[in-house]
C-alpha positions as CSV (number, residue, x, y, z in Angstrom):
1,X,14.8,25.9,13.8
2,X,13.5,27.9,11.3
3,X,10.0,26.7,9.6
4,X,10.9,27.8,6.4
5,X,14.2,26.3,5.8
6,X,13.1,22.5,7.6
7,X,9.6,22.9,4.4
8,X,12.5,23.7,2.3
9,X,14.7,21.0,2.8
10,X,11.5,18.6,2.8
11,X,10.6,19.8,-0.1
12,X,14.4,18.7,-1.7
13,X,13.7,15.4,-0.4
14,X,10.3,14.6,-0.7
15,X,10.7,12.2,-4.3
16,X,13.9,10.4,-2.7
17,X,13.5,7.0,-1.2
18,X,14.4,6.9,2.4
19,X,17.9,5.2,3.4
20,X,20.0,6.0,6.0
21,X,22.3,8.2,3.2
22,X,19.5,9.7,2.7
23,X,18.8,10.9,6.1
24,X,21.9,11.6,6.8
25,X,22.6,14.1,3.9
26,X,19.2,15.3,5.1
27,X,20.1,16.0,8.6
28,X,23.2,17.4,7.3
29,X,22.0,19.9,5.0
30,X,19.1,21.2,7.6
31,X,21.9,21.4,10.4
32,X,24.1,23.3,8.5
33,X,20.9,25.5,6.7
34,X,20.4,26.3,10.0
35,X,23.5,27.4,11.7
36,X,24.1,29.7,8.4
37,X,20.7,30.8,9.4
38,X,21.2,31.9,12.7
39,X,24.9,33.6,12.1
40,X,23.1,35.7,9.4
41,X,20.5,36.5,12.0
42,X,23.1,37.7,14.1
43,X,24.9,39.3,11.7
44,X,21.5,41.4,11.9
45,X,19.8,40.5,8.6
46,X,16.1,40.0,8.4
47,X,14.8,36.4,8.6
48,X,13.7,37.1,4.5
49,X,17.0,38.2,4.0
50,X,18.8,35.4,5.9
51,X,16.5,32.4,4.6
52,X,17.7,34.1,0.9
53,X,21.2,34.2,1.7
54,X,21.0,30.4,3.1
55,X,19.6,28.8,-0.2
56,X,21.9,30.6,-2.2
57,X,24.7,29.2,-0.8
58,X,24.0,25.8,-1.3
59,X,25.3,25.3,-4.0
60,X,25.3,22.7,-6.3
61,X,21.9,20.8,-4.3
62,X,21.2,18.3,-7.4
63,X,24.7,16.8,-7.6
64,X,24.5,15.7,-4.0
65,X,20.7,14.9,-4.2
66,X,22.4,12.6,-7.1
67,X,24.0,10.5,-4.9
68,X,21.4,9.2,-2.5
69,X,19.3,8.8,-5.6
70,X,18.3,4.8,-5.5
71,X,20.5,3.1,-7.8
72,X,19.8,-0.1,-10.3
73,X,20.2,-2.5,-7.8
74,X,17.8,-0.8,-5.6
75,X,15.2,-0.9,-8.2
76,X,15.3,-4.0,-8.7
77,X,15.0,-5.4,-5.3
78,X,12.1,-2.7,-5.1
79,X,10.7,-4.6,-8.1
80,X,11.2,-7.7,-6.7
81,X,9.1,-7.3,-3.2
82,X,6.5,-5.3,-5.2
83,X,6.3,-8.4,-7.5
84,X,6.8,-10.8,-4.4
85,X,4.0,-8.6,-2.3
86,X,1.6,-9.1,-5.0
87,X,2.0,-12.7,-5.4
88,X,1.7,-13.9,-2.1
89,X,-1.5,-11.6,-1.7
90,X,-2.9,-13.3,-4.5
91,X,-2.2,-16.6,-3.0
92,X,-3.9,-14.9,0.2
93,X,-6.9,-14.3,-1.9
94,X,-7.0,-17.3,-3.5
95,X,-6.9,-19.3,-0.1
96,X,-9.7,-17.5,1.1
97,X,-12.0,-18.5,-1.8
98,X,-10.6,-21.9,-1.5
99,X,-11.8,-21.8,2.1
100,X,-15.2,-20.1,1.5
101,X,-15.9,-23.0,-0.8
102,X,-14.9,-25.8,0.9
103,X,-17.2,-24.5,3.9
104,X,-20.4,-23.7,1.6
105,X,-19.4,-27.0,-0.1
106,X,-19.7,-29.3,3.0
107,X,-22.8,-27.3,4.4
108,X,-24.2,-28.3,1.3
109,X,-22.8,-31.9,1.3
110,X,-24.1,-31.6,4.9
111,X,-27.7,-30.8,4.6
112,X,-27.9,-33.2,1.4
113,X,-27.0,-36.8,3.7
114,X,-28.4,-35.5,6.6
115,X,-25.6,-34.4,8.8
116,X,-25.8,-30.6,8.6
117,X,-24.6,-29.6,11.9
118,X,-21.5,-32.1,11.3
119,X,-20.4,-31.0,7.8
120,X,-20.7,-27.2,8.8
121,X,-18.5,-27.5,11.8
122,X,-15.8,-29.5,9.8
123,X,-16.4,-26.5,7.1
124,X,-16.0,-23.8,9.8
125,X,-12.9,-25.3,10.9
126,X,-11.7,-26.0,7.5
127,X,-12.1,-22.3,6.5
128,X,-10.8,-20.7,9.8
129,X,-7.4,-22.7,9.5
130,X,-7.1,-22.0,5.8
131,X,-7.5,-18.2,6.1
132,X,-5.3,-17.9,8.9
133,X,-2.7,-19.4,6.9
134,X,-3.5,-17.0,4.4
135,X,-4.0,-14.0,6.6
136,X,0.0,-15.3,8.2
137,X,1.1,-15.0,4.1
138,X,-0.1,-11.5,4.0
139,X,1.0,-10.3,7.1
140,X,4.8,-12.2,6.8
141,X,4.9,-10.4,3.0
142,X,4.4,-7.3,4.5
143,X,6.3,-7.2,7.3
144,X,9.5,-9.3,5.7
145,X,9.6,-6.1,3.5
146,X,13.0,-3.5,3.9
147,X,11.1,-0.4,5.4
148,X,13.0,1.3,2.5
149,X,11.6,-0.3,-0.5
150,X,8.0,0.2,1.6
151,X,8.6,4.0,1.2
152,X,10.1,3.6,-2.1
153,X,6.7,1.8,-3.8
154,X,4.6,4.3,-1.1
155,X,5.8,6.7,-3.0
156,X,5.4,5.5,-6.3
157,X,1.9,4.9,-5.8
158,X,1.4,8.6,-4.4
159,X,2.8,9.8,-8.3
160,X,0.4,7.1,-9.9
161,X,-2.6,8.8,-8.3
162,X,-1.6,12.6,-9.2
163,X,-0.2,11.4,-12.6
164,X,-2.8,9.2,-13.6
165,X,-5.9,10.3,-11.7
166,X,-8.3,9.5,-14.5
167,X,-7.5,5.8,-14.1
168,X,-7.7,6.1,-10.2
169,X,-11.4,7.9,-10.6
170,X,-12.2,5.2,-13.1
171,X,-11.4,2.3,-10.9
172,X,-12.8,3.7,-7.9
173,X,-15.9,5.0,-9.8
174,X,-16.1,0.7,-10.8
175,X,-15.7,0.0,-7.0
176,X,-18.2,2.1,-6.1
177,X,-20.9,0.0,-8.7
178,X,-18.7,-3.1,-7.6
179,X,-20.1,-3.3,-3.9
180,X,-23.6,-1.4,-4.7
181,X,-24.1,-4.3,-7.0
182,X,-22.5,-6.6,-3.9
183,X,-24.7,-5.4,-1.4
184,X,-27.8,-5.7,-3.9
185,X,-27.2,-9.2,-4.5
186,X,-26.3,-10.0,-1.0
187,X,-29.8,-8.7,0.5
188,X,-31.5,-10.6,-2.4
189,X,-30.1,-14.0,-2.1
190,X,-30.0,-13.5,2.2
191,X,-33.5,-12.8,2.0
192,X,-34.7,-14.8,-0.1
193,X,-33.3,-18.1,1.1
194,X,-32.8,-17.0,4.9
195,X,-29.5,-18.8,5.2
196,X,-28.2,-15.5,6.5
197,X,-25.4,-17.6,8.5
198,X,-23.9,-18.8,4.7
199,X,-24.5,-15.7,2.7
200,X,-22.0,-14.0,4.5
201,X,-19.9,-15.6,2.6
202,X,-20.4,-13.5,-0.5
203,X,-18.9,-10.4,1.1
204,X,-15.6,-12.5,1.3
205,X,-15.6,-13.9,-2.2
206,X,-16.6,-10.1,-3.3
207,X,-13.5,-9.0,-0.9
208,X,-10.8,-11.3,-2.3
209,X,-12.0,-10.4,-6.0
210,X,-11.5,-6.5,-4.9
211,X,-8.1,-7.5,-3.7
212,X,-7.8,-9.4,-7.3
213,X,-9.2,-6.2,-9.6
214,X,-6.8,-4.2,-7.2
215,X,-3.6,-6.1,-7.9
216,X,-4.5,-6.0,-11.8
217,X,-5.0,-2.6,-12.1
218,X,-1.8,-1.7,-10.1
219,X,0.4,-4.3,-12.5
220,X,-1.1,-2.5,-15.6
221,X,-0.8,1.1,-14.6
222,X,2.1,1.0,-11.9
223,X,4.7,-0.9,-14.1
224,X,4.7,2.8,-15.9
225,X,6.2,4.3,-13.1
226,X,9.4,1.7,-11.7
């Protein structure tokens, strides 16, 4: 198969969701690009010549590409699990700051009456079980998600970073401040108390808020680009 023509036909394709019309018309067009190929290869033309002759006689490429083009009912079921994605990860985070506290809240409840070791083993427990749950949202959002609208948002977030650069460079310019300023005050408080075994804490507070900063600025810029 000829390099040129398969880069071609990737090219034609590259800003179309994938779907199994899709892929077909895809195979379709690079089987038959190809067989023109070779007959004008035979016919003794030069591979230039025969690659020329084989995009020529397309025809009319847009009409077709027209048809595998998602419709509005794809959209909006792409809207609806990007909506549905975000959601539950924010319940995610949100179960893991509700966990981190409940343990750093009975450590502390702990060592107040007098029954450290107790209170942080019910805490450990406590926060285990409630990010696992969260961790099984995540993961079931994800994965309950048609490969095809996966692709679909993939791509959409591919355009948001070559359209809209400045904001990416912005927010990860933020980031990069964000955990500086993370680690800075994780050192300080760890080393200043010693509770190393609790402060570790902070880096999944400062991870779920990432997660939360990250979701925001996708809502705000991506809704641009349904």
């Amino acid at each position: 198969m000829n390099k040129k023509i398969q880069n071609y036909v990737e090219t034609l394709f590259s800003d179309i969701p994938r779907s199994k019309k899709a892929n077909d018309l895809k195979e379709e067009i690079l089987s038959n690009m190809s067989e023109r190929f070779e007959d004008y290869i035979k016919d003794g033309k030069t591979e230039n010549q025969a690659y020329s002759l084989v995009i020529s006689s397309l025809g009319d490429i847009d009409e077709m590409l027209a048809d595998v083009m998602p419709s509005d009912e794809f959209l909006q079921q792409v809207n609806y699990f990007r909506k549905r994605n975000a959601k539950n990860t924010a319940i995610g985070v949100a179960m893991y700051i509700i966990g981190a506290a409940i343990f750093i809240g009975l450590g502390g409840l702990g060592e107040f009456i007098g029954n450290e070791d107790t209170y942080g083993l019910v805490g450990l427990i406590v926060l285990l079980i409630i990010s696992a749950a969260a961790t099984g949202i995540i993961i079931y959002s994800n994965m309950s998600t048609p490969l095809e609208y996966k692709d679909y948002n993939e791509g959409k977030k591919k355009e948001l970073q070559n359209v809209d650069s400045k904001h990416n460079r912005l927010f990860e310019d933020i980031m990069t401040i964000y955990w500086i300023t993370i680690t800075f005050i994780y050192l300080t408080i760890s080393f200043i108390t010693g509770l190393w075994i609790i402060t570790w804490i902070i880096w999944v507070l400062a991870s779920a808020f990432y997660y939360i900063l990250k979701i925001i600025f996708e809502f705000k810029y991506g809704d641009k680009y349904k």
